[in-house]
KOLDRENZA-748133 format. One record per residue (C-alpha): x, y, z; residue in one letter. Coordinates in steps of 0.02 Angstrom, whole numbers, plus 50000, padded with zeros to 5 digits. Each point is the difference from the previous one (the first is absolute). Layout:
N
    xx    yy    zz tordren
     X     Y     Z       a
...
//
This chain:
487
    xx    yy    zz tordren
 53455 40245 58960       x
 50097 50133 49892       x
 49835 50116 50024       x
 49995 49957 50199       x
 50187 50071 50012       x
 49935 50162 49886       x
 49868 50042 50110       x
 50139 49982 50151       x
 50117 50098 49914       x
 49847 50153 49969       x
 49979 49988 50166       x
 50148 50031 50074       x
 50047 50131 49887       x
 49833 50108 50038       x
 50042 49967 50196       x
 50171 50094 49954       x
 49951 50125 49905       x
 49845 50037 50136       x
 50155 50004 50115       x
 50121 50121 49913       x
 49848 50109 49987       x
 49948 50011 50195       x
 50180 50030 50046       x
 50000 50144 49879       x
 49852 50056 50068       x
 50057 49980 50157       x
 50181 50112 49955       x
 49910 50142 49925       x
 49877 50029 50174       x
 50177 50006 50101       x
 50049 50145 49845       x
 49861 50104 50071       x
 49954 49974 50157       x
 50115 50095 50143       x
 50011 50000 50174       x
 50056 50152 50100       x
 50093 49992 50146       x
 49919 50044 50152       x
 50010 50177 50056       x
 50081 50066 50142       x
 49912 50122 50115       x
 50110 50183 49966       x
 50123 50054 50167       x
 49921 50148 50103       x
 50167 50063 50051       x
 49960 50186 50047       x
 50124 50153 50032       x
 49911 50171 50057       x
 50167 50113 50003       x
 49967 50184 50091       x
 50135 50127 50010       x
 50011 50158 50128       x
 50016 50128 49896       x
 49901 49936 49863       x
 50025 49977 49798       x
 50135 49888 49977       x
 50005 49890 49854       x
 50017 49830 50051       x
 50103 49872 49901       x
 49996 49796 50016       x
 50180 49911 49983       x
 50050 50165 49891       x
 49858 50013 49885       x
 49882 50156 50005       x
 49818 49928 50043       x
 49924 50182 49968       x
 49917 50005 50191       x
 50037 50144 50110       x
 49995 49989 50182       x
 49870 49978 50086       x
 49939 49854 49901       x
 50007 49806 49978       x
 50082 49863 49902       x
 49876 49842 49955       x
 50007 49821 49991       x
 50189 49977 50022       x
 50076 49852 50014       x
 50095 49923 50155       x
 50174 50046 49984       x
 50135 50153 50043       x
 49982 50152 49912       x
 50072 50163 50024       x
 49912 50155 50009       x
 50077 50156 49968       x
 49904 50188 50019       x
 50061 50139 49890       x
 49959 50171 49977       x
 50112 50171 49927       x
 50113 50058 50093       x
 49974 49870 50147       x
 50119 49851 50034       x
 49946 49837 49948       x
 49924 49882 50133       x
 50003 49792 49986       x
 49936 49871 50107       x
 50008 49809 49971       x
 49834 49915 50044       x
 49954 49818 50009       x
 49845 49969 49966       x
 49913 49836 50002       x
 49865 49902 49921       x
 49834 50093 50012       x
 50081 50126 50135       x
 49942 50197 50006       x
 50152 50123 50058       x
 49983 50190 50069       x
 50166 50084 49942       x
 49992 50193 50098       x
 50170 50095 49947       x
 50029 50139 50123       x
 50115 50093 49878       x
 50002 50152 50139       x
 50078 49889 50120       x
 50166 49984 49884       x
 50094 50162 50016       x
 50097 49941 49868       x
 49867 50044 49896       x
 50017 50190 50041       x
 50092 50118 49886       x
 50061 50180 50053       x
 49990 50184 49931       x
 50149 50135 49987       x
 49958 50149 49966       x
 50139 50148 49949       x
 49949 50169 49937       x
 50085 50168 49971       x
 49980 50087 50107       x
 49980 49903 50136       x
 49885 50002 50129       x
 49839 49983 49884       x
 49831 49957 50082       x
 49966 49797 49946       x
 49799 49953 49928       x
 49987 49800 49985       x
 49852 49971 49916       x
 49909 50185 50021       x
 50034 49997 50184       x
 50159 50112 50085       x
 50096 49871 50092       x
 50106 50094 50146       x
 50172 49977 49925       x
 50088 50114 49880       x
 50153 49960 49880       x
 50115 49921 49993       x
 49909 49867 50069       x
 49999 49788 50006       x
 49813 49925 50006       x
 50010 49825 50083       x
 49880 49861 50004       x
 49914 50045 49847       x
 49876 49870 49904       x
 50062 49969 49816       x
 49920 50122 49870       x
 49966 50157 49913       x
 50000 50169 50118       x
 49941 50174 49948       x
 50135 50106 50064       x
 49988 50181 50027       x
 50157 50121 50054       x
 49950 50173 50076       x
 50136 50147 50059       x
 49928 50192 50021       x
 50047 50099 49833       x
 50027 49855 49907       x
 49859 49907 49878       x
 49955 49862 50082       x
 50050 49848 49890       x
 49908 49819 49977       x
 50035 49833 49959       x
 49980 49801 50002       x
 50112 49906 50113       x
 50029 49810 49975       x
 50027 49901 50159       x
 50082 49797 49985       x
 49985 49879 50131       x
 50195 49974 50085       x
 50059 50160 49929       x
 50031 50185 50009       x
 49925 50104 49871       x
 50097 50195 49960       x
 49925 50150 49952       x
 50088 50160 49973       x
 49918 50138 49981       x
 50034 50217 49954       x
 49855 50095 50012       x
 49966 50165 49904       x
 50067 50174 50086       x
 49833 50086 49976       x
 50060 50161 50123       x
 50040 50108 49860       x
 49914 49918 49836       x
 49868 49869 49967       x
 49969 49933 49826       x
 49833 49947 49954       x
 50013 49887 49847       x
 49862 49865 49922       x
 50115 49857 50089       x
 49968 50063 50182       x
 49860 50112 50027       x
 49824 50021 49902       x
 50054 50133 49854       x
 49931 49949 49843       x
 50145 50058 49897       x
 50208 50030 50009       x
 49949 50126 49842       x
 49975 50152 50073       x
 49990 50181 49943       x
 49932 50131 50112       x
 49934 50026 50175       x
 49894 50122 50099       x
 49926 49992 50191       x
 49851 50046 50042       x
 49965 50098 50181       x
 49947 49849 50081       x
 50187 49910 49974       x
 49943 49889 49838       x
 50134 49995 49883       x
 49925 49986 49808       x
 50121 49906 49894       x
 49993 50008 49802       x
 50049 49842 49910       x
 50045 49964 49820       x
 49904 49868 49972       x
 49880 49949 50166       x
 49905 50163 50027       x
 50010 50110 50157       x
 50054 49934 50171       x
 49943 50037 50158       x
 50099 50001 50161       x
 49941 50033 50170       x
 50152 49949 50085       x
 49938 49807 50052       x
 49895 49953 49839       x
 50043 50017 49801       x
 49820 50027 49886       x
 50012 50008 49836       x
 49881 50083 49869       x
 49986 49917 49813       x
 49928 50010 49851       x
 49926 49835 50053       x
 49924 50073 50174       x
 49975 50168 49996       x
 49977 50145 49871       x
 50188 50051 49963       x
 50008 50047 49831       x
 50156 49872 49979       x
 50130 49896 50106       x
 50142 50126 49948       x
 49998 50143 50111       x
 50121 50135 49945       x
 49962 50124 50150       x
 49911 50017 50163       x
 49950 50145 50116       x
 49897 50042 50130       x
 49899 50159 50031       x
 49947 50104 50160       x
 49809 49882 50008       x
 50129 49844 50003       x
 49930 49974 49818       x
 50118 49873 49891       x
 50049 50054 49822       x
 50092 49871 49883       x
 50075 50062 49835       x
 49992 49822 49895       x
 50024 49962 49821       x
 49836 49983 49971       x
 49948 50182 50083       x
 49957 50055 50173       x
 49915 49911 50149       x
 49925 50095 50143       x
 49976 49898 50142       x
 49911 50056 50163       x
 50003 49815 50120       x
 49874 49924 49908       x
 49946 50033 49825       x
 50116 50073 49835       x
 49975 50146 49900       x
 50098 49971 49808       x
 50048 50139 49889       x
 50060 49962 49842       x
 49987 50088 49819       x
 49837 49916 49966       x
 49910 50076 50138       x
 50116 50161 50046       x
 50113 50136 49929       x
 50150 49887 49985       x
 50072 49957 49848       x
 50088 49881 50049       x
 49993 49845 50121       x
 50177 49994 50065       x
 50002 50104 50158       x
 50179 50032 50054       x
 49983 50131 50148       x
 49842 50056 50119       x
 50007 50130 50117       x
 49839 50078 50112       x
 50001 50193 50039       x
 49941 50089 50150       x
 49836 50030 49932       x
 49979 49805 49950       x
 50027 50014 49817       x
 50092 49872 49916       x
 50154 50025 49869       x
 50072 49856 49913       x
 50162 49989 49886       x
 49987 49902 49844       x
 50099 49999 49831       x
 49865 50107 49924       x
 50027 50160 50122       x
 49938 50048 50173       x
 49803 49961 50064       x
 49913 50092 50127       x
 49829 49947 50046       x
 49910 50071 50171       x
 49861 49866 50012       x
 49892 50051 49846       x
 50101 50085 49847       x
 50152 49949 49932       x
 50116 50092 49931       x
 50170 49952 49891       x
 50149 50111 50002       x
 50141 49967 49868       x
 50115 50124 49887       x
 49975 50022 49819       x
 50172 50005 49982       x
 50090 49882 50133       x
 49873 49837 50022       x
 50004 49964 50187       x
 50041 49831 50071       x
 49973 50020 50174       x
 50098 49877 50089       x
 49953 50071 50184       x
 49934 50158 50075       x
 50014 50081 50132       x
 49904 50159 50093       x
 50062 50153 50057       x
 49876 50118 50057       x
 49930 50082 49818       x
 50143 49925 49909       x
 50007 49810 49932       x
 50179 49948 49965       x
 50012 49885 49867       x
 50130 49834 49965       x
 49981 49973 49831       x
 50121 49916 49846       x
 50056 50151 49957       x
 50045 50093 50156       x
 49915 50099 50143       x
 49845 50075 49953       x
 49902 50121 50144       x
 49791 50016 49970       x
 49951 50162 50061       x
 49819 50065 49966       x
 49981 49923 49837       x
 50164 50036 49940       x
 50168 49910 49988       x
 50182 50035 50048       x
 50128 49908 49928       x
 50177 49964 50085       x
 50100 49936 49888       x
 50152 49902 50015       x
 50129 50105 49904       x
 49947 50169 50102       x
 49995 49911 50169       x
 50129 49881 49993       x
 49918 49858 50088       x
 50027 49813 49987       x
 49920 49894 49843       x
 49825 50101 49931       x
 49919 49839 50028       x
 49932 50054 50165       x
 49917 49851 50083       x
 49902 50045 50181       x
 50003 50157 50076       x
 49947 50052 50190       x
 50009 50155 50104       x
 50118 50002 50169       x
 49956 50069 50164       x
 50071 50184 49979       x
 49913 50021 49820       x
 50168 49932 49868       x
 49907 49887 49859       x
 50115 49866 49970       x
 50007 49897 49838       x
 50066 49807 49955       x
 50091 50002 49816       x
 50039 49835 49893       x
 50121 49987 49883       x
 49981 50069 49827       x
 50099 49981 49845       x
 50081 50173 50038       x
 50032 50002 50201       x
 49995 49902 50162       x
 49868 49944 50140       x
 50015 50101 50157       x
 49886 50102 50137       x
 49965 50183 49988       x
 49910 50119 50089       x
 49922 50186 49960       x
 50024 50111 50154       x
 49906 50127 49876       x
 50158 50089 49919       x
 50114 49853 49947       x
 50016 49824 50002       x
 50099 49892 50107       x
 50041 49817 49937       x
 50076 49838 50091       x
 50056 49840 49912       x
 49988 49873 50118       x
 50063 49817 49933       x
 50062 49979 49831       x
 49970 50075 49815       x
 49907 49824 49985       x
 49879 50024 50108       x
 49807 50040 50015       x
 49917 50128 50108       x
 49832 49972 49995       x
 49899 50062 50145       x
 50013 50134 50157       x
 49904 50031 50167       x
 50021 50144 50131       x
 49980 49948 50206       x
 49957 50105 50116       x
 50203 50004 50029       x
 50029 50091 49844       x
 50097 49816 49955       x
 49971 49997 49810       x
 49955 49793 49950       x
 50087 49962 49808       x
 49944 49849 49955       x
 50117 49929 49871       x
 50051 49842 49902       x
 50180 50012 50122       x
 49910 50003 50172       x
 49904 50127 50102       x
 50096 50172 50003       x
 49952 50100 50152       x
 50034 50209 50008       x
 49993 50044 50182       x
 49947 50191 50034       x
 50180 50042 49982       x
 49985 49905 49807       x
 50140 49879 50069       x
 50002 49853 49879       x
 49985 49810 50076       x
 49953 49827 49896       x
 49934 49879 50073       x
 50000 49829 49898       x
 50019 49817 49999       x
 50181 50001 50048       x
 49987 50149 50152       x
 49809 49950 50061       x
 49858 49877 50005       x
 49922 50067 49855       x
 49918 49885 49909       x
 50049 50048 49830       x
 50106 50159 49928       x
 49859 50023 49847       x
 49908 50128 50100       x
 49805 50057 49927       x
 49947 50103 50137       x
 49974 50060 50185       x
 49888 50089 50119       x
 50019 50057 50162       x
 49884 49941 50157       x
 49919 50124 50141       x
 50135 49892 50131       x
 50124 50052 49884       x
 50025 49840 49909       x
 50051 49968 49827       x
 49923 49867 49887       x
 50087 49962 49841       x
 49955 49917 49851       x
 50093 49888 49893       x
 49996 49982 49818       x
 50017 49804 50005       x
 50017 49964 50198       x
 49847 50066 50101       x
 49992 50119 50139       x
 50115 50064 50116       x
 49974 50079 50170       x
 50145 50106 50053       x
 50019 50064 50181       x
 50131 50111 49961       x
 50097 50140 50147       x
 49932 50178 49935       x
 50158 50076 50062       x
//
């Protein structure tokens, strides 16, 4: 009996335990199996947003989307949203749309339609009356003027009044307002500058100037080379283009063939339109390389100043010309029939047939002995530019053959460092005060930054053209062209 109620009690003890293991069983499959919820189907709400003009950003309920008109926004969801178009300078633009389930909306913004979204242009310039150029093309109106009905966005303006440099620049228009400009335009009647800023010259760093019969004007630079001018275009010859000796030019002249001759630091270039000839001590009679004057004689033979004496040579032989006693330094030459006056650091020296004449300071009473440029006037005076020494004053002399006459335009300070004769018997000083003109009459007038339009009063030289124009160079400020009265 006691062994019928153990067998029971097994029993029911290995049903339990058979159950506590099938509902464990049964706990860990609901552990790991899942059951996603059924997917919906995604909306097909569609937006294609066009805009007249085009390329407006478009923005949903404030937030950038990165389209730009014309172009469409994808499955959207029913609902209001607000669109807004932007774009510089424009107004913005909103609309509230309601789109609904699955729905596909053409938005077309006629943004010409709103004149709100119009912006206008004032336009003031001294002086007035200026021709108007929108955008390259001449519009009939002049200044002042009041441009109406203008789209939002950047204009090229252009301002154009006879004798006056045209003058360019960007105009911003806004939608609902009135953009100002006012404008003075340069007096170019009497003098034009020509400066790296506003025209093509290579260089403000000028130092000499000569024009050829055909109207070029050949500009020396300090440090870019020789310029050409041809009145419309600037070219510019390099050491990196061309075969100029170097890129600091020192002096320039022209001879009767149109022939260019640069005096450089690094010798002498010949230049005929197309190809350059270099002289230099390795391959002529120079002994040295620094070239500071050049001047071409009737017969077509070159001389050249340099700190080692005077250089003739006539297209095969060079010869040097110096004193044993008195080294030359030939700051500039210039020729006088047989005789070749001399401007030298030590006074005014005259070459005649091999032999030399010395003026000196003491017996002449001239300005300073440092005699800078020299150049021969109409009725046969040489006239002579002095610096300042340690003993006397810059000042302006001429030789009328007997004496010397001197002038001391501007003050003890100053710098007088280059003349040139017209055909008006004005004498051109170029000096570190202005530009001194002698009439024929040797009356005395300055012209500089606080009188004129000059572009600077450091003055390097200045030449004379056949329409009886005067182009100046500056030291540090470019080129000037100076339509002066000759009476």
């Amino acid at each position: 009996m006691i062994q019928s109620k153990d067998n029971m009690l097994s029993k029911r003890l290995s049903i339990c335990l058979a159950s506590v293991l099938v509902l464990l069983l049964l706990l860990s499959c609901d552990k790991e199996v899942s059951v996603s919820p059924e997917e919906l189907p995604p909306f097909t709400g569609k937006m294609i947003i066009q805009s007249e003009p085009a390329g407006f950003s478009i923005y949903l309920n404030n937030k950038n989307t990165g389209s730009i008109t014309p172009d469409s926004l994808l499955f959207m969801n029913p609902g209001d949203y607000q669109i807004t178009l932007k774009k510089k300078y424009f107004r913005d633009t909103s609309v509230v749309i309601h789109l609904t389930e699955n729905q596909e909306i053409s938005l077309d913004v006629d943004l010409l339609n709103n004149q709100a979204m119009y912006g206008k242009l004032h336009i003031f310039s001294l002086p007035a009356g200026a021709a108007i150029y929108i955008n390259d093309s001449l519009t009939q109106q002049v200044t002042p003027y009041t441009f109406t009905h203008l789209l939002p966005g950047e204009y090229s303006i252009k301002l154009t009044y006879p004798q006056f440099r045209s003058l360019s620049f960007d105009a911003l228009v806004t939608s609902s307002q009135t953009s100002s400009y006012s404008k003075s335009l340069q007096d170019t009647s009497v003098w034009v500058d020509y400066l790296v800023s506003n025209s093509g010259l290579t260089s403000n760093i000028l130092s000499s100037i000569a024009i050829d019969d055909f109207g070029n004007k050949w500009i020396g630079s300090i440090d870019k080379g020789l310029i050409k001018f041809n009145d419309v275009d600037f070219v510019n010859y390099n050491t990196s283009n061309s075969g100029i000796p170097s890129n600091r030019v020192l002096t320039v002249e022209v001879d009767q063939f149109n022939i260019v001759w640069v005096g450089t630091q690094s010798g002498i270039g010949r230049f005929d339109g197309t190809n350059w000839t270099v002289y230099n001590k390795n391959n002529s009679g120079l002994r040295t390389d620094e070239i500071l004057s050049v001047k071409i004689d009737p017969q077509n033979s070159l001389w050249a100043g340099t700190s080692s004496g005077l250089y003739k040579f006539d297209g095969n032989t060079w010869n040097r010309y110096n004193d044993s006693l008195l080294s030359i330094w030939a700051n500039d030459i210039e020729l006088d029939n047989e005789n070749i006056w001399i401007a030298t650091n030590e006074g005014v020296v005259k070459f005649t047939n091999g032999a030399f004449q010395y003026y000196k300071q003491p017996d002449y009473n001239y300005p300073s002995f440092i005699v800078s440029s020299t150049a021969k006037d109409m009725i046969g005076n040489i006239w002579f530019c002095h610096k300042n020494s340690s003993k006397s004053r810059n000042g302006i002399s001429y030789f009328d053959g007997t004496q010397f006459v001197n002038f001391f335009p501007g003050s003890s300070l100053n710098s007088v460092n280059h003349i040139s004769v017209d055909m008006f018997n004005n004498k051109w000083v170029s000096t570190n005060e202005g530009l001194v003109r002698l009439s024929s009459n040797n009356n005395i007038l300055i012209y500089n930054r606080a009188n004129s339009l000059i572009s600077s009063n450091v003055i390097s030289s200045s030449a004379i053209d056949k329409n009886g124009i005067l182009w100046v160079t500056n030291s540090s400020n470019g080129l000037n062209k100076f339509k002066f009265n000759s009476n």
